[in-house]
N, C-alpha and C positions, 0 to 999 in steps of 0.2 A: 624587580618584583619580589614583595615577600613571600615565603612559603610558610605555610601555617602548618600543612604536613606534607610530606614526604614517604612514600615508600619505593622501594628499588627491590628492583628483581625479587618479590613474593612469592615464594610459595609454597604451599600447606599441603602436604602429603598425612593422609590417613590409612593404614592397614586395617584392612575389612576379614573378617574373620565367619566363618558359615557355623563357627562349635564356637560357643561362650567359653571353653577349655581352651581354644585355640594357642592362643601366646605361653601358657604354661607347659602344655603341649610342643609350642614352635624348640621353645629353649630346650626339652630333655631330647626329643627327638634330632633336632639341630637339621629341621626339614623344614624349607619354605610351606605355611599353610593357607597364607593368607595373600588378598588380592590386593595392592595398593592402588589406593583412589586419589588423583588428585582434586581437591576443593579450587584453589589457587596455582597457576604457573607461569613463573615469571613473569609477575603485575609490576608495575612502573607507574607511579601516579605524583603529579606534583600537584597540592590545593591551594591557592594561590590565596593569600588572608582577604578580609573584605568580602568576597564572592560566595555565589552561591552556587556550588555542584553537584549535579545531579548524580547519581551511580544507576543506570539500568541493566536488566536483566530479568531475563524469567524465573520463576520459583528453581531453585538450584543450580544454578548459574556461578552463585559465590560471590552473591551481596554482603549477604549477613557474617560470614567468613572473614571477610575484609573490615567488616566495621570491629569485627569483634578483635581483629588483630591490631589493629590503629588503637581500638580503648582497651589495649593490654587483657582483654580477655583471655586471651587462649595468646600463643605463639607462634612464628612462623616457622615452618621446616629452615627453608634459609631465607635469606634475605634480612634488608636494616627496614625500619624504622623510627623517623623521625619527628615528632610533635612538638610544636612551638608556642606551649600559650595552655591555662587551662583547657579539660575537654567534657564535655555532659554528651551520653548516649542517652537521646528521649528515647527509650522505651517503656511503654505505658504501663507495659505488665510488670517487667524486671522490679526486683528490690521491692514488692508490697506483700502482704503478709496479713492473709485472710483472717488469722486471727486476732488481728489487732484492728483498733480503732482508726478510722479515716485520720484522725488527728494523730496517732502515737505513729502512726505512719509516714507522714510527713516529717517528723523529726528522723525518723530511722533511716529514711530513703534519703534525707538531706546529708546524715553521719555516711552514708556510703557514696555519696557526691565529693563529699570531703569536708563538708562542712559542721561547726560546732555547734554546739545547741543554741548559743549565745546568738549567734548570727541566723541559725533559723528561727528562733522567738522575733527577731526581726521582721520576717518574710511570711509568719506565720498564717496573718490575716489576709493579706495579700493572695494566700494560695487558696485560703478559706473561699474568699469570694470570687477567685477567679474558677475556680472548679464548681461553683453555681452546687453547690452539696447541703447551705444550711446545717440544718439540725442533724442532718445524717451525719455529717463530719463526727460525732460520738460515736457512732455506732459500727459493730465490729464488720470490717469491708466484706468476710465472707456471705453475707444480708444483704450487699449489691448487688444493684444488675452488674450485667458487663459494660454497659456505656457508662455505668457510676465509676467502674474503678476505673477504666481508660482518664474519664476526666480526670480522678485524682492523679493518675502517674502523669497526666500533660502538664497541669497544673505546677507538682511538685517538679516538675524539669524546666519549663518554660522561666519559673518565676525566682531561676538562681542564674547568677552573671557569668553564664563560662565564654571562654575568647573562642570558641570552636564549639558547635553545636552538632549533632548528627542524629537525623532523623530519620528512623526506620518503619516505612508505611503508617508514620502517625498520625498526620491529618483527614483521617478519616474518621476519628471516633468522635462517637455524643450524634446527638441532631443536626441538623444543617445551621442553626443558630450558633450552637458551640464551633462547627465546625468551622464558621466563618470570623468566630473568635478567635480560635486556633490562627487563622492561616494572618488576622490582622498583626497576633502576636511576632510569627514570623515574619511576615514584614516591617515589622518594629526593631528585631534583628539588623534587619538587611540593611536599613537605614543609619543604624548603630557603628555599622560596617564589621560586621560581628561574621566569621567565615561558616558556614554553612554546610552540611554533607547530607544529601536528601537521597535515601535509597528507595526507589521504586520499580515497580514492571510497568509502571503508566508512563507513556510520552506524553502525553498531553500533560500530565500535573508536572516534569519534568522541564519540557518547554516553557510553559508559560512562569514559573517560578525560578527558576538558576539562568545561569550565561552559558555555563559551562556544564559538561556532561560526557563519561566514561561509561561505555556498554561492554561489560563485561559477559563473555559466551560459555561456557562449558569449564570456568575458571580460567580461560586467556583472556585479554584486553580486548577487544576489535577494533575498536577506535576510542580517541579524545578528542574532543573540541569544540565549535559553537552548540549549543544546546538544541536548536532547532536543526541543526543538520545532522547530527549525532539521532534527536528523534525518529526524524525521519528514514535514517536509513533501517533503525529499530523497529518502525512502523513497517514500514514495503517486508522484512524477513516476518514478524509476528503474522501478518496476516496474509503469506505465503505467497507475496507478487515476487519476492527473492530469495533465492539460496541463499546460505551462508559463505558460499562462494564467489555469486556474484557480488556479494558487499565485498568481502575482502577484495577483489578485483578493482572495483571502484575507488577503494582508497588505496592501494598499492601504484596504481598507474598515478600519472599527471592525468588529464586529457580537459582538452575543449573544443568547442563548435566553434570556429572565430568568425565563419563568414557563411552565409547560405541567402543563394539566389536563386528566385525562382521565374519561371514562365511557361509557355506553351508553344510549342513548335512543332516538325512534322511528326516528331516521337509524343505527343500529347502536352500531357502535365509533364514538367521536368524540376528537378530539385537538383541543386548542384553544393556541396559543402566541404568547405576547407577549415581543419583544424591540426589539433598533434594529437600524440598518447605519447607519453615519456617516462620514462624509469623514473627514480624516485631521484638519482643522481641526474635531473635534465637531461639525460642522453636519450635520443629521440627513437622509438619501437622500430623496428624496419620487420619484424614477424609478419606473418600474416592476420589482420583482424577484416572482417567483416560490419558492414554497418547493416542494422537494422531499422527496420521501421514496423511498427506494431501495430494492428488494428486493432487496440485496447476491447472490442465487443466481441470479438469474434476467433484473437488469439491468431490470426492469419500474419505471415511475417513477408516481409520483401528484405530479402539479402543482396548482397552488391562487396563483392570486394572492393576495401579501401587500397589505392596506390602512395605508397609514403613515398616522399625525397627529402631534401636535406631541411626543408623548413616545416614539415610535418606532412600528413593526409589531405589527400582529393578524392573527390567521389562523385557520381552521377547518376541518379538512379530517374526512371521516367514510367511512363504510363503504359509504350506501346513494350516493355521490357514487362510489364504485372498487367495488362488486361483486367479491368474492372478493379484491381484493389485501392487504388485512391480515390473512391467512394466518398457518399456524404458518412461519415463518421468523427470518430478521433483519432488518432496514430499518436505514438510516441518515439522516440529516437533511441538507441541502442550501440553498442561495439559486442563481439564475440570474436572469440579466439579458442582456441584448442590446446587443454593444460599437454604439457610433456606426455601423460598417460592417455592422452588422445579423447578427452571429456570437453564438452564445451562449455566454455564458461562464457556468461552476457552479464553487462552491467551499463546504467547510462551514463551518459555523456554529460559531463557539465558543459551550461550553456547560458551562464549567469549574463558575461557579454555581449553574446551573438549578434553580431550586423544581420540583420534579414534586410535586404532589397528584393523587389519585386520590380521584373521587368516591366516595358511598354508591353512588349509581346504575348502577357499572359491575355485567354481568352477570355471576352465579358460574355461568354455566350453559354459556360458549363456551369461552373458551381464560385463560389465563394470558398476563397482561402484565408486564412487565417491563425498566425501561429502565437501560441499563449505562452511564458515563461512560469511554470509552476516550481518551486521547491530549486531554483537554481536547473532544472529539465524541460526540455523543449517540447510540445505537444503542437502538432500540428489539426485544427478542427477547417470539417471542408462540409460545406451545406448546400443546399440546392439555393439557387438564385430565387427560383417562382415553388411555388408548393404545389405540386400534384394533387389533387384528388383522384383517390382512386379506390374498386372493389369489385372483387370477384366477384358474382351473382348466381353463377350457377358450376358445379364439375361432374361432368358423368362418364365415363368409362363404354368407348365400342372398343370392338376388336384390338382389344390390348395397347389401346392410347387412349390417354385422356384428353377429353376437352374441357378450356378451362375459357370459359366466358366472364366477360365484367367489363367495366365502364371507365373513364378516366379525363379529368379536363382541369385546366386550370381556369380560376378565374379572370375573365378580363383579355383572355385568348378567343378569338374565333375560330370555330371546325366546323362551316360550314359546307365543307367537302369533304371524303373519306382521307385524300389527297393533303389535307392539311398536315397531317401528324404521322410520325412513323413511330411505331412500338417495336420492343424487342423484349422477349422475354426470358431472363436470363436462372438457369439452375447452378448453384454453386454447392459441390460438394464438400458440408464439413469436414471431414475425415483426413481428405490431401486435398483439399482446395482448388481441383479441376473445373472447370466449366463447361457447361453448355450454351447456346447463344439460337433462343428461336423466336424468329421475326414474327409480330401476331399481323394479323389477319385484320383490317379497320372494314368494318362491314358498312357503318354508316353511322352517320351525328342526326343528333337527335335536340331539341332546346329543351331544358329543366329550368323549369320558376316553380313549381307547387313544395318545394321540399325548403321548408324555413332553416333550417339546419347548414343547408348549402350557403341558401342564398336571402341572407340577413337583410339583405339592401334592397331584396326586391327585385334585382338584377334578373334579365335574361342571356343565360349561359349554355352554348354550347356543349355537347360531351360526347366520348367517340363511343363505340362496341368496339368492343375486341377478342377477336377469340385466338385461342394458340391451341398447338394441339401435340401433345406427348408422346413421344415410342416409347412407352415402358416396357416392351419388348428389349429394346436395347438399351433399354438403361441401366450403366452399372452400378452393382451395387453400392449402398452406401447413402447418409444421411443428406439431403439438400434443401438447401434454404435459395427463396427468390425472391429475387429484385424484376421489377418492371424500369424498361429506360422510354421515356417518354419526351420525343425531340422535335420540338416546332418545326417545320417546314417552310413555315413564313418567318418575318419581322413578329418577333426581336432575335428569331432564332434559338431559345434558350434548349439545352436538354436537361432532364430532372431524371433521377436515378430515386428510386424508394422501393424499399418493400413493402412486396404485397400483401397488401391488405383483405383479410378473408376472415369478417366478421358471420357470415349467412352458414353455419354450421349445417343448419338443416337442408340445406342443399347442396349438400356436397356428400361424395361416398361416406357411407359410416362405419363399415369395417373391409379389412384390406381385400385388396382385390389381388387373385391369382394369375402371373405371367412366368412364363418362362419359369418353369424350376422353382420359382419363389414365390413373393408377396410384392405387394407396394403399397402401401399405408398412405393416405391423404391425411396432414395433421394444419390443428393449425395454432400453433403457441404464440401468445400472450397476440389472440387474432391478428398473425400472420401465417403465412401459408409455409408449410414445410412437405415434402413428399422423402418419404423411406422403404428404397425397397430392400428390402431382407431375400437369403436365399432361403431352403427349406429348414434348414438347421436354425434358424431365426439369429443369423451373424448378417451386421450390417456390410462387415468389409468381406473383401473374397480373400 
């Protein structure tokens, strides 16, 4: 493979100084004054000709740093750099010259490309028309807007032939008409086989335009390689689902999911998964990690030490082990371990290959499982088989418990008896995720046909009362969110697990009610029910 460029071990140390006197200063005094900053440290990068790569990072990161070292702008504290082939830095401001004309500009900006007049009189018309300027092209640039002169600096870069190109946040300027001129032009590149260097903090213009892609952090490297996996990991740290910990973690180890089986037995739902986690030299972890699994809505985790032997991890994690948290939801999959300094670092699991089998023995009687492949990441989605309806109607508050009345049936189910359905209705505390577990009360079924909304078809459908009843007396403090479990009696036997639904605002308490020492708040976000009780100091936890 060719290398178009080359840098080894980079990096760019600055002394930052608080008194503009400082270095004049440093020398007579012969006293350290100043702080050194590093831009760059020991960066590594090989750009392979032909391709297109990306550089990400956030605004100071030590994008611009690196292009500027690679096009002999500035120099590196230590380290080589190697360039093989001409090189053009499009940048659309650099080299233009507000008091000069769009045209005498072109030539000036072409002489600091490297080119002679002779050969841009060539090129001249060419940049005339592609920077869409007309008759402005006489007139002196300081008279442009700023999308005028962006066009001319694209223009003048785009429309000269270097073997290495490098693009910093350029495809952005002008209107969306130019801007799709712009990105044709680069693709006329790419095709050319002409090597590429596109610096952005966008993954998306990143992925969808290079192969390849370098995320550069605090001026280290953090990784090199496919474009869309380099994004991604770019994505999950920007928008704060990951440390800059657990990335390193992720690409430091080996690891994968090779096998995961599922069913249901006398411990409920059961998930069973065999993989490794390996050093970087394939020597297999035998430390202790942990597997996770996530309830992406709600942040809720289920841990399970993994057991390693000589061919990698086993694991088993099940339902009657987490009560209620394999839920209709999404989960995601996980590994955690504990750095030397006793911090816990999580990162996920590659799961590109993953065997998933599904036993005979899983039940057809709870939910729908279901596991997705996203991003080379395993997500498990679990749904209710039949769909609930259901709604509170009424909560009033005696003697320091609440009652909480409401209705619930499926369609195509008969309750013609209290007898047919059992309810349970379940409080789960945000905060540490304890439970409560209280059975409601089936007073009696009743048929619904008048409500169009329900019953589209015209259908007559049964539906239960239910009432439950609260000791907010002894409820400990702390936020709680509920589910209703809703479990046939008869054929087909299904149970459906959903939260409760508590659209009837006006029938329910309106401001919090006094128990023990504290409050207890009836809410009901995005109409579902939540109950919070605070103590007097208005702290949800104790």
């Amino acid at each position: 493979m060719s290398i178009a460029v080359s840098v080894k071990d980079i990096t760019k140390k600055y002394s930052l100084y608080k008194d503009p006197w400082g270095p004049i200063k440093e020398v007579f005094m012969k006293k350290k004054l100043h702080k050194e900053f590093y831009a760059l440290r020991g960066v590594t990068l090989d750009f392979p000709k032909g391709e297109s790569i990306g550089i990400l990072g956030k605004n100071g990161s030590g994008k611009s740093t690196l292009l500027k070292i690679i096009t002999g702008i500035t120099e590196p504290t230590t380290g080589e750099v190697n360039v093989n082939g001409s090189i053009v830095f499009l940048d659309v401001s650099s080299g233009i010259d507000s008091e000069l004309s769009g045209y005498d500009n072109i030539f000036m900006k072409g002489t600091l490309l490297g080119y002679t007049k002779e050969e841009m009189l060539e090129k001249v018309d060419d940049i005339i028309e592609f920077s869409e300027l007309g008759e402005f092209i006489g007139q002196p640039v300081k008279n442009y807007s700023s999308g005028m002169k962006s066009k001319l600096g694209f223009a003048i870069s785009v429309n000269v032939n270097p073997d290495i190109l490098i693009v910093d946040e350029a495809l952005a300027v002008g209107d969306s008409v130019f801007r799709k001129k712009c990105m044709n032009k680069m693709n006329e590149f790419k095709l050319q086989g002409k090597t590429i260097i596109f610096v952005s903090h966008d993954n998306n213009a990143v992925e969808s335009f290079c192969s390849k892609a370098a995320w550069i952090h605090q001026g280290e490297l953090v990784t090199y390689g496919d474009s869309k996996f380099v994004g991604s990991l770019y994505d999950d740290f920007m928008s704060g689902r990951k440390s800059i910990e657990s990335i390193h973690a992720q690409i430091e180890f080996k690891h994968a999911i090779e096998q995961l089986t599922y069913h249901t037995s006398e411990n409920g739902f059961t998930l069973q998964l065999a993989g490794f986690i390996r050093d970087q030299s394939g020597e297999n972890i035998h430390e202790q990690f942990e597997l996770l699994i996530k309830d992406k809505r709600t942040g809720e985790i289920a841990a399970k030490p993994m057991a390693f032997g000589e061919a990698g991890f086993t694991v088993e994690i099940n339902e009657k082990e987490f009560p209620l948290f394999f839920k209709p939801g999404n989960f995601s999959f996980a590994a955690r371990y504990l750095t030397a300094e006793g911090q816990p670092v999580e990162f996920t699991i590659w799961a590109g290959q993953t065997t998933i089998t599904e036993q005979d023995s899983v039940s057809k009687n709870q939910f729908h499982y279901n596991f997705i492949h996203k991003q080379n990441a395993l997500e498990l989605e679990i749904k209710n088989i039949e769909k609930a309806e259901q709604q509170v109607n009424k909560i009033w508050v005696k003697e320091a418990s609440a009652y909480i009345e409401g209705v619930a049936f499926v369609r195509g189910y008969e309750t013609k008896t209290a007898d047919a359905v059992s309810m349970t209705f379940h409080l789960t505390n945000l905060d540490n995720f304890e439970r409560l577990a209280i059975p409601a009360v089936i007073s009696e079924t009743e048929e619904i046909t008048e409500n169009p909304a329900y019953n589209p078809q015209g259908k007559v459908y049964n539906f239960s009362k239910f009432t439950v009843i609260v000791d907010l007396e002894n409820l400990p403090v702390g936020r709680y969110e509920s589910h209703l479990s809703y479990r046939m009696n008869n054929a087909p036997g299904h149970e459906l697990l959903n939260l409760v639904w508590a659209s009837k605002a006006n029938e329910y308490p309106d401001k919090p009610v006094s128990v023990n020492a504290g409050t207890v708040e009836i809410k009901t976000v995005n109409k579902y029910l939540q109950l919070e009780k605070q103590n007097h100091q208005g702290h949800s936890l104790k």
